[in-house]
Residue, then its C-alpha position, 0 to 999 in steps of 0.5 A: x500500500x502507498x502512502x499519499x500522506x492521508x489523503x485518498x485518490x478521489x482528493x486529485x482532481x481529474x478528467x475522464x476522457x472517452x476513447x478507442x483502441x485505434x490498433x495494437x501495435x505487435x512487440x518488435x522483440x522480447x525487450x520491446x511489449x506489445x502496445x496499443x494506440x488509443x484516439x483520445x477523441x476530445x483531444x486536439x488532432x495533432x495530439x489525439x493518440x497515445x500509445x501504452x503497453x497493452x498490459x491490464x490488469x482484471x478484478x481478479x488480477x490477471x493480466x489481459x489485452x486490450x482489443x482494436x476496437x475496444x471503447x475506454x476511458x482516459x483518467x488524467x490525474x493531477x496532485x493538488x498541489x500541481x494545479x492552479x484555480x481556472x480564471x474565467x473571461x468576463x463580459x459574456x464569454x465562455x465559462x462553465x454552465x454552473x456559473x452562466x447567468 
């Protein structure tokens, strides 16, 4: 177990975005894992895919695949300490919906 000095996970802010396996990319040599390359689908084009090991783990464990195709979600998480308060334009430009008149 580690330590985060009592606070819990859920005390990070994050974003879940959605994305999908765009293809498994085959291991180039026993030094060298199987990867999948994963569209984040809200993100800029230039930037949108990411590649990974394509090593999970299941609830009981075990280690498995992911599959082309395949939708999931893409947790960013962040410490407090290394984010700033987001400032929002004034006059009538865009904020988040809980804070439009």
């Amino acid at each position: 177990m580690t330590d985060n000095g009592g606070k819990s996970a859920d005390d990070k802010p994050t974003v879940t975005l959605p994305g999908m396996v765009e293809k498994i990319i085959p291991s180039q040599g026993p030094s060298e894992p199987e990867k999948a390359q994963i569209a984040v689908q809200s993100a800029d084009d230039l930037y949108r895919e990411i590649r990974i090991e394509n090593t999970l783990q299941d609830a009981a464990g075990n280690a498995v695949s992911l599959k082309k195709g395949a939708e999931v979600d893409v947790t960013i998480e962040a410490e407090v300490e290394s984010t700033t308060p987001k400032k929002y334009p004034k006059d009538g430009e865009s904020a988040p919906p809980e804070e439009k008149e």
